[in-house]
ROVOZA-372655 format. One record per residue: chain; z, x, y of N, C-alpha, C, CB in turn; residue in three letters. Coordinates in steps of 0.05 Angstrom, whole numbers, plus 5000, padded with zeros to 4 digits. Glycine has a CB too. Layout:
BEGIN
kette A | nz Z | nx X | ny Y | caz Z | cax X | cay Y | cz Z | cx X | cy Y | cbz Z | cbx X | cby Y | rest ALA
...
END
This chain:
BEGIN
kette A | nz 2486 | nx 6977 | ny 3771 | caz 2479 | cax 6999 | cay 3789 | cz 2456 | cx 7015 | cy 3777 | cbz 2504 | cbx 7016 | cby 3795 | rest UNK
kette A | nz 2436 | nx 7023 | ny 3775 | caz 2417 | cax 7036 | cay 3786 | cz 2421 | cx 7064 | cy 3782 | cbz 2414 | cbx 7030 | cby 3812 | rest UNK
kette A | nz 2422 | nx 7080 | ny 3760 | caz 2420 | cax 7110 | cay 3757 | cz 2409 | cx 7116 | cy 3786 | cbz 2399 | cbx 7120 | cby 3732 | rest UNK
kette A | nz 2424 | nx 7147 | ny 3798 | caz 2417 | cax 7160 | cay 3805 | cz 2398 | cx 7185 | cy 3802 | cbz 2430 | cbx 7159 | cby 3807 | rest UNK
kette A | nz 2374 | nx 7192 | ny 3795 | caz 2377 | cax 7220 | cay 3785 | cz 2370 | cx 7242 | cy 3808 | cbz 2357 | cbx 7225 | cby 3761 | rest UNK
kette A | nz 2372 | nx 7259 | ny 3804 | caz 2373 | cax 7278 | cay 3814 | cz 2377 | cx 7316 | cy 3790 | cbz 2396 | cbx 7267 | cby 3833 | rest UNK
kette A | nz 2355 | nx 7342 | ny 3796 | caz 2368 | cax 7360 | cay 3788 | cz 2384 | cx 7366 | cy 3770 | cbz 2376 | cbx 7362 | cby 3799 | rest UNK
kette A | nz 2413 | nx 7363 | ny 3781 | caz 2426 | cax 7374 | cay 3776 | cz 2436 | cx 7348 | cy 3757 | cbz 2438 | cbx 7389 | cby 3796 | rest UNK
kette A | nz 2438 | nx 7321 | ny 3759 | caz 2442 | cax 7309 | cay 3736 | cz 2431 | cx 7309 | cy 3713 | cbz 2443 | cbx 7292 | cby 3738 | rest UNK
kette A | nz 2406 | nx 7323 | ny 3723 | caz 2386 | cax 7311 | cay 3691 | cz 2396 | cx 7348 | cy 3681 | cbz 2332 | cbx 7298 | cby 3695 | rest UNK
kette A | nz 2408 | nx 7365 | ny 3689 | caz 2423 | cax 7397 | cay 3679 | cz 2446 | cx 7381 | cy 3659 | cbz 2442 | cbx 7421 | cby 3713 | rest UNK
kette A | nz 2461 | nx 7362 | ny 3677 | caz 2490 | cax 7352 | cay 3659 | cz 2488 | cx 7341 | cy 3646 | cbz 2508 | cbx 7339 | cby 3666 | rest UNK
kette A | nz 2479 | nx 7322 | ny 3644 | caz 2476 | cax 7296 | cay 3631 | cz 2481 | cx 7276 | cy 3649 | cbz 2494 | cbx 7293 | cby 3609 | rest UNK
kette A | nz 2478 | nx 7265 | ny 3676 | caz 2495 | cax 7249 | cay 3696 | cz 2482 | cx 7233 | cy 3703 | cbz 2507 | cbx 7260 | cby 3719 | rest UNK
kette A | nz 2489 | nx 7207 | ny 3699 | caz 2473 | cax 7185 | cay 3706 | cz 2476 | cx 7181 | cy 3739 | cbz 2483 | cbx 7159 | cby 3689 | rest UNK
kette A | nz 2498 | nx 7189 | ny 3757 | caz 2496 | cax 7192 | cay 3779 | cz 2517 | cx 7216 | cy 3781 | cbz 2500 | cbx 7166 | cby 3792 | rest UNK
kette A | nz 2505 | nx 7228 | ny 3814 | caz 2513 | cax 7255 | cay 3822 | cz 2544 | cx 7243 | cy 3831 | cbz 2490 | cbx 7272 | cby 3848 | rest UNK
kette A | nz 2567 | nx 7240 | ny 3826 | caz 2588 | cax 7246 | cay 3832 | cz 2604 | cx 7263 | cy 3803 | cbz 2599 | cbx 7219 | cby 3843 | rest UNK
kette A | nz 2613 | nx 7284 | ny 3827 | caz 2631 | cax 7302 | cay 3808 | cz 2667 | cx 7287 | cy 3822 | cbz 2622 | cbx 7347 | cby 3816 | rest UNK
kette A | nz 2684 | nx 7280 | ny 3802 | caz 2709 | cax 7278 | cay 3805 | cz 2725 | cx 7304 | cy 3802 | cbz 2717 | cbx 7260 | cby 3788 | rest UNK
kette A | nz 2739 | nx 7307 | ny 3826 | caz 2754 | cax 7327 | cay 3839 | cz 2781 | cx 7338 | cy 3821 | cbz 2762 | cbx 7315 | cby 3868 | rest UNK
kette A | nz 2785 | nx 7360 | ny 3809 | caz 2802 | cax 7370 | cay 3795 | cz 2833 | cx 7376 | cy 3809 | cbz 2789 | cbx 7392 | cby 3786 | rest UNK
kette A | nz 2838 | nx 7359 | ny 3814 | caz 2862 | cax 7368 | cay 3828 | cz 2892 | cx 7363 | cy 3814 | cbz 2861 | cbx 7354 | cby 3855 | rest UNK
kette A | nz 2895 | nx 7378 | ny 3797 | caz 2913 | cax 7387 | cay 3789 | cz 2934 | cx 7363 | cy 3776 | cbz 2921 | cbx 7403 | cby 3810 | rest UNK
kette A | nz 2960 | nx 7354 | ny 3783 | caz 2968 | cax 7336 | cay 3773 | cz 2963 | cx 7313 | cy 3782 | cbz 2987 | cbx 7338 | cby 3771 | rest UNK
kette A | nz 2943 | nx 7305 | ny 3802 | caz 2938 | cax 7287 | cay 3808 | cz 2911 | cx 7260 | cy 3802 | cbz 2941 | cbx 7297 | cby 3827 | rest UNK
kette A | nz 2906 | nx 7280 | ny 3781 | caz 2889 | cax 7251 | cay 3756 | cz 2902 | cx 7255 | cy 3722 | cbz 2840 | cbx 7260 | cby 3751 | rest UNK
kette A | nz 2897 | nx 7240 | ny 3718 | caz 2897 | cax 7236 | cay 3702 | cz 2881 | cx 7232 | cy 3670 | cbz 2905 | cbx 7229 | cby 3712 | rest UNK
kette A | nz 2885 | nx 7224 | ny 3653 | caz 2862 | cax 7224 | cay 3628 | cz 2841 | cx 7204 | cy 3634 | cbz 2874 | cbx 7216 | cby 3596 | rest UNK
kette A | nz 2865 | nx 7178 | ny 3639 | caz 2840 | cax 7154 | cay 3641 | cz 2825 | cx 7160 | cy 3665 | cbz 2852 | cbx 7119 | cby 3643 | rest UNK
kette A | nz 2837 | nx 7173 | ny 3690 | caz 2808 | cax 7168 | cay 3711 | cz 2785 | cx 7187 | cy 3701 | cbz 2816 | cbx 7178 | cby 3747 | rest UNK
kette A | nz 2800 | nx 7207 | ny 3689 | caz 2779 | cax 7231 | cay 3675 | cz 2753 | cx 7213 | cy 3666 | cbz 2793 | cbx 7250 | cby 3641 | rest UNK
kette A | nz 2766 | nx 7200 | ny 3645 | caz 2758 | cax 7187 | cay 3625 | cz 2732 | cx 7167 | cy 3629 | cbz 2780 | cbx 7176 | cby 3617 | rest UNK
kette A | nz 2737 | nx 7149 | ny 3652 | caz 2724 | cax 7129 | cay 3673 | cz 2704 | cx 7141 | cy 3691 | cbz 2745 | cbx 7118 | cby 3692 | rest UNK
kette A | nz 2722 | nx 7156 | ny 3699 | caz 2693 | cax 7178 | cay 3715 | cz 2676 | cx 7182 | cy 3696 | cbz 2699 | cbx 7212 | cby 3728 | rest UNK
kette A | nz 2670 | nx 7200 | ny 3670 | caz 2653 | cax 7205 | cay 3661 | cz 2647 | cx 7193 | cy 3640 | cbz 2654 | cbx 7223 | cby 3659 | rest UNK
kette A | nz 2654 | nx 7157 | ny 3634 | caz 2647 | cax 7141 | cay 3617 | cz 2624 | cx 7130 | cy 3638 | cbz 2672 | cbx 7123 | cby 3605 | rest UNK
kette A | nz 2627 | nx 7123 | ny 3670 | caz 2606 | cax 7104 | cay 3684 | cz 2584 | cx 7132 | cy 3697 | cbz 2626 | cbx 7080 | cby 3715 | rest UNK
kette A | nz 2575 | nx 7154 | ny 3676 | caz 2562 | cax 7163 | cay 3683 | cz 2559 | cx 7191 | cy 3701 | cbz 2558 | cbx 7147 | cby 3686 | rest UNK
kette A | nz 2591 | nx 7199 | ny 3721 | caz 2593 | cax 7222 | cay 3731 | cz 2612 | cx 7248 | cy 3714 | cbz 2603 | cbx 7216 | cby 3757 | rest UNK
kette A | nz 2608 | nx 7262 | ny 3737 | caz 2624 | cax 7290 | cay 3724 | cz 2658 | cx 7289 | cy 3713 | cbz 2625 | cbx 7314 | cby 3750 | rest UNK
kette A | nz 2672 | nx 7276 | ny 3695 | caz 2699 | cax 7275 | cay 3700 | cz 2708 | cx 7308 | cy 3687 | cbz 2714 | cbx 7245 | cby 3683 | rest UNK
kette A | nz 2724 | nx 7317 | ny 3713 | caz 2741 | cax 7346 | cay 3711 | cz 2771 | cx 7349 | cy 3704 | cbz 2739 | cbx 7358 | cby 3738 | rest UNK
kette A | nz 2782 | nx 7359 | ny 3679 | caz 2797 | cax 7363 | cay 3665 | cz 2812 | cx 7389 | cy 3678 | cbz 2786 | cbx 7362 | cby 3641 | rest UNK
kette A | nz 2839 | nx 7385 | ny 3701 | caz 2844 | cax 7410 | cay 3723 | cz 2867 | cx 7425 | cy 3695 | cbz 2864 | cbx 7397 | cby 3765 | rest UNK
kette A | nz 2863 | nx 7449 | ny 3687 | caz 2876 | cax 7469 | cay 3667 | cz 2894 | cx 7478 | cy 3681 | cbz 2860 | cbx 7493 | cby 3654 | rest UNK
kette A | nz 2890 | nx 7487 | ny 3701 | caz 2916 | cax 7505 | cay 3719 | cz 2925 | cx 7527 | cy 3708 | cbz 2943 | cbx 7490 | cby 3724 | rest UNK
kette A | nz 2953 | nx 7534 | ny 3709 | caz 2963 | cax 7540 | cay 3692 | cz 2984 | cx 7534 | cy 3677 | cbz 2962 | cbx 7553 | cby 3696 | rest UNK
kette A | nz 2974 | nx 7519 | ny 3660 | caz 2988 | cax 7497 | cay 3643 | cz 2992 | cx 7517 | cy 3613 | cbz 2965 | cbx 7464 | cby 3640 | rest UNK
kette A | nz 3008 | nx 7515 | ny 3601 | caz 3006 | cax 7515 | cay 3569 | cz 2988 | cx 7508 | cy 3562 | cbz 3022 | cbx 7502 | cby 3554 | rest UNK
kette A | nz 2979 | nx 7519 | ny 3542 | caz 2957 | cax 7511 | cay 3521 | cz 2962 | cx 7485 | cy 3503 | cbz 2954 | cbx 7535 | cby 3501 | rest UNK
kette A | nz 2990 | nx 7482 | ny 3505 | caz 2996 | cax 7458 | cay 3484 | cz 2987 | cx 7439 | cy 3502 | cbz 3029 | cbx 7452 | cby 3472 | rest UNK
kette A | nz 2995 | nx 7434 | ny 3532 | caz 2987 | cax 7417 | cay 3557 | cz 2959 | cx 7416 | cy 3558 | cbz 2997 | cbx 7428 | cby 3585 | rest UNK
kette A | nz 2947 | nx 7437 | ny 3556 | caz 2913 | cax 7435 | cay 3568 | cz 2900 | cx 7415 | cy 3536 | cbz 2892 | cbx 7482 | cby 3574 | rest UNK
kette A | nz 2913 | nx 7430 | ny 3507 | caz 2898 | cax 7413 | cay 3496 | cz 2908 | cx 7375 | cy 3483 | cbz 2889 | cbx 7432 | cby 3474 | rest UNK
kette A | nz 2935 | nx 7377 | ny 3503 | caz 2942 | cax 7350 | cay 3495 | cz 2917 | cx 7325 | cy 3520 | cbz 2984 | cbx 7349 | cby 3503 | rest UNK
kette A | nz 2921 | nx 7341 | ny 3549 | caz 2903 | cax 7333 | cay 3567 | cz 2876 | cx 7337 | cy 3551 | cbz 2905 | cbx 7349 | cby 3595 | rest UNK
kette A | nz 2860 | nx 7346 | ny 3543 | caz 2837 | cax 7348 | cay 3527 | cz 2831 | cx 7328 | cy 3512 | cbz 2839 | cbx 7368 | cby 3513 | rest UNK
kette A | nz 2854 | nx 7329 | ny 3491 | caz 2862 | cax 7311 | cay 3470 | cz 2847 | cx 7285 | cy 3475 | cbz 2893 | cbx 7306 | cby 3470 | rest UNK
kette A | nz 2873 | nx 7281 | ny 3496 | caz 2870 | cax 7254 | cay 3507 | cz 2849 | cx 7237 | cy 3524 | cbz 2887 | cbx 7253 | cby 3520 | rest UNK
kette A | nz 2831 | nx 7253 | ny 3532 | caz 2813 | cax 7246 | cay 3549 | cz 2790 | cx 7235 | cy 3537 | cbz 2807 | cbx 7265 | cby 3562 | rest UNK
kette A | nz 2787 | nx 7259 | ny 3517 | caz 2763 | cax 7250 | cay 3500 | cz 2763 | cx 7230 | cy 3482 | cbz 2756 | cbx 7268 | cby 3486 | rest UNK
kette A | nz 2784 | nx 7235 | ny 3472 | caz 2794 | cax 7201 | cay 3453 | cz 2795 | cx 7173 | cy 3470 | cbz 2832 | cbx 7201 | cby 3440 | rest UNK
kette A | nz 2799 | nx 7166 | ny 3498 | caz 2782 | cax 7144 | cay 3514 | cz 2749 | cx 7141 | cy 3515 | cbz 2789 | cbx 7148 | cby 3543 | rest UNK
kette A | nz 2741 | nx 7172 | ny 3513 | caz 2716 | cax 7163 | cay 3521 | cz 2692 | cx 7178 | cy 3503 | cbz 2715 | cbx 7168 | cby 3552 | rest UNK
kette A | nz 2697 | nx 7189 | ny 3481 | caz 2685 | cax 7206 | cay 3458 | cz 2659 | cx 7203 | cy 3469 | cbz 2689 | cbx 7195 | cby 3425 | rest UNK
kette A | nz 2646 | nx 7184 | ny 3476 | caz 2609 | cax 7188 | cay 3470 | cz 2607 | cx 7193 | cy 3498 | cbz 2584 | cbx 7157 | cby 3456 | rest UNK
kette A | nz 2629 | nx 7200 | ny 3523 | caz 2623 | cax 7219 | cay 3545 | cz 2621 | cx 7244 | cy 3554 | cbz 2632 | cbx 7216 | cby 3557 | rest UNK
kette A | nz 2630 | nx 7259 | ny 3528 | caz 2641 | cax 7284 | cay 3527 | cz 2617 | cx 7314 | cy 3538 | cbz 2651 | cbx 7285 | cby 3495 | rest UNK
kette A | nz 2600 | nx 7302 | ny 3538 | caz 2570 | cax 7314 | cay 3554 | cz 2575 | cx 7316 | cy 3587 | cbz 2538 | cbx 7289 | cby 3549 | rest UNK
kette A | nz 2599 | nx 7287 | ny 3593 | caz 2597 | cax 7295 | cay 3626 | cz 2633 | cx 7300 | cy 3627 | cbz 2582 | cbx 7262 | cby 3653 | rest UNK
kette A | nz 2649 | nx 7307 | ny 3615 | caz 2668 | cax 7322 | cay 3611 | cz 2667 | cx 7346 | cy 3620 | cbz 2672 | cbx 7322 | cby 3589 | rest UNK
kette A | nz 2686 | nx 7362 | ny 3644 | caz 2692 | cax 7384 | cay 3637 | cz 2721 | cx 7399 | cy 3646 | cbz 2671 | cbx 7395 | cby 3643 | rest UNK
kette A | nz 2720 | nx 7434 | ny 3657 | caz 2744 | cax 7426 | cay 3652 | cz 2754 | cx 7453 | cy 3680 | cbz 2755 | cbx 7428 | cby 3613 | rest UNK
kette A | nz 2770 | nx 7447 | ny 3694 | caz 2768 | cax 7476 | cay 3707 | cz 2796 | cx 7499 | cy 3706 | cbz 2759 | cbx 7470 | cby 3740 | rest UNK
kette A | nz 2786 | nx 7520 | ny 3717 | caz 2794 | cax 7543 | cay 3709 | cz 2804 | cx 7556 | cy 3744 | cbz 2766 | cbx 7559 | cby 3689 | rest UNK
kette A | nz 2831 | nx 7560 | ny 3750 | caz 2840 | cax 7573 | cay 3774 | cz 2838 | cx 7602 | cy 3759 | cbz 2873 | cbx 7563 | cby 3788 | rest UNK
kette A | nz 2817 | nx 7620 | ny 3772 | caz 2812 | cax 7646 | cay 3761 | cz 2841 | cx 7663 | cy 3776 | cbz 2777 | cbx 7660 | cby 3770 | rest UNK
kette A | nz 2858 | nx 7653 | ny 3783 | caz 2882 | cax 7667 | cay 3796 | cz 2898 | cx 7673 | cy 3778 | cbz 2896 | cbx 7652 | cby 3816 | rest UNK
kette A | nz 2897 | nx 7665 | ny 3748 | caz 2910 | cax 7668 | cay 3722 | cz 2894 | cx 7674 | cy 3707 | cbz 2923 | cbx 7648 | cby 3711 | rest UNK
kette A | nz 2903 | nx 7693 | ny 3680 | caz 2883 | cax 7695 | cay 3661 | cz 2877 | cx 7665 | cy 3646 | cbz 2891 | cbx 7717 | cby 3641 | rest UNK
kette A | nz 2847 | nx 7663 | ny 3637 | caz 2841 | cax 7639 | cay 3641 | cz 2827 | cx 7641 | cy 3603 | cbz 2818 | cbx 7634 | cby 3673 | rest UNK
kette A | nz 2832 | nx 7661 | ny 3588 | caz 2806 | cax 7663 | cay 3570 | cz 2817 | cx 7645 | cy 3543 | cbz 2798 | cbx 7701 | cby 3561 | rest UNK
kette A | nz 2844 | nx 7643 | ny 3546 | caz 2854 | cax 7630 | cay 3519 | cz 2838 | cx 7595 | cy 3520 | cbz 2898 | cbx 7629 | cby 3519 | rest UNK
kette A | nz 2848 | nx 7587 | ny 3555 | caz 2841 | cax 7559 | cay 3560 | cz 2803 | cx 7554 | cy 3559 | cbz 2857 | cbx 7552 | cby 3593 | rest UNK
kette A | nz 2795 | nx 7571 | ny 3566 | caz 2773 | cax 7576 | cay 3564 | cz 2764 | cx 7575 | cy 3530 | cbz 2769 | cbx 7601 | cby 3579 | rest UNK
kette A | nz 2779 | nx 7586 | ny 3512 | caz 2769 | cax 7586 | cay 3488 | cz 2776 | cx 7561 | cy 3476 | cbz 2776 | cbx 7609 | cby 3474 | rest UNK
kette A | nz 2806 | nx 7544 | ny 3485 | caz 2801 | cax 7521 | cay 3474 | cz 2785 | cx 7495 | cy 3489 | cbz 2826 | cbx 7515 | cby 3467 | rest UNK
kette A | nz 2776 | nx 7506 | ny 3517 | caz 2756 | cax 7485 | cay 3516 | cz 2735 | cx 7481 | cy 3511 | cbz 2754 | cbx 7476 | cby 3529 | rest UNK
kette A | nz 2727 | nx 7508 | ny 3502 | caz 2688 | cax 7507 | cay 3486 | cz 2707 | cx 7502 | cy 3461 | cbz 2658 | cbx 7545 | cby 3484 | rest UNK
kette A | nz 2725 | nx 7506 | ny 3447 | caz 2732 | cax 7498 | cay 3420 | cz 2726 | cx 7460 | cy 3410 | cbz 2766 | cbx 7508 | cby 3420 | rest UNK
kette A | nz 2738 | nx 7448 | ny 3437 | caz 2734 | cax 7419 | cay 3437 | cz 2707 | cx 7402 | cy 3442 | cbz 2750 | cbx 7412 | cby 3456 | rest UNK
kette A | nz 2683 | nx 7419 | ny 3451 | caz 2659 | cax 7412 | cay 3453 | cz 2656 | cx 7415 | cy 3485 | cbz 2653 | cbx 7385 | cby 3439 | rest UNK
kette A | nz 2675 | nx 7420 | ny 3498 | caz 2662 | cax 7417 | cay 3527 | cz 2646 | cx 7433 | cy 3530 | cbz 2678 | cbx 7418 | cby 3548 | rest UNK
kette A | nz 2619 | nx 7436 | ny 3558 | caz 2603 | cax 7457 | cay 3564 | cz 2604 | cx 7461 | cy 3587 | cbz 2581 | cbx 7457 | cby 3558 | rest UNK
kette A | nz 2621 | nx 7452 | ny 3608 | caz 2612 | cax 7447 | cay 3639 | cz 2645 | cx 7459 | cy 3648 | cbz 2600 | cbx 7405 | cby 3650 | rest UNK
kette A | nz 2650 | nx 7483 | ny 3659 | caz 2665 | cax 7502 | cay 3659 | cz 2666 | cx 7501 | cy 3690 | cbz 2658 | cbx 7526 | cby 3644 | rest UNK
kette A | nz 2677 | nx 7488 | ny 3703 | caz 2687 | cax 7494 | cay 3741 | cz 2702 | cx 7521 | cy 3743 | cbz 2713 | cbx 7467 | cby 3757 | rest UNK
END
């Protein structure tokens, strides 16, 4: 397949413009992982989860796919305080904050 570029990929790092949808318990590490190993956005949904949860999900994601971690990120329901999860996911290298 044929990079996409566009913008806002060459902002991410994204070899093509699909962002994968944060929805809550319904991905998982490896699709995380897949999504942003073949090049798109894979989104890491925080909720409001424990911190032990957000950085086991963290953990795990990046350890499938370490040299993707540029199109890794991670999001934040601002309906909870969000600053602890927020601090461990710039702690882990992520930069791309939903």
């Amino acid at each position: 397949m044929k990079d996409l570029k566009t913008p806002l990929c060459g902002l991410l790092g994204l070899r093509i413009p699909i962002f994968q949808a944060p929805m809550g318990g319904a991905v998982t590490p490896e699709l995380i992982s897949r999504v942003a190993h073949h090049g798109g956005l894979g989104m890491i949904p925080l909720s409001d989860w424990s911190l032990e949860k957000c950085e086991k999900l963290i953990d795990e994601t990046l350890a499938l796919a370490p040299s993707a971690l540029p199109r890794i990120g991670v999001n934040l329901i601002l309906e909870w305080d969000q600053n602890a999860r927020l601090e461990l996911a710039l702690s882990k290298g992520i930069k791309v904050i939903w």
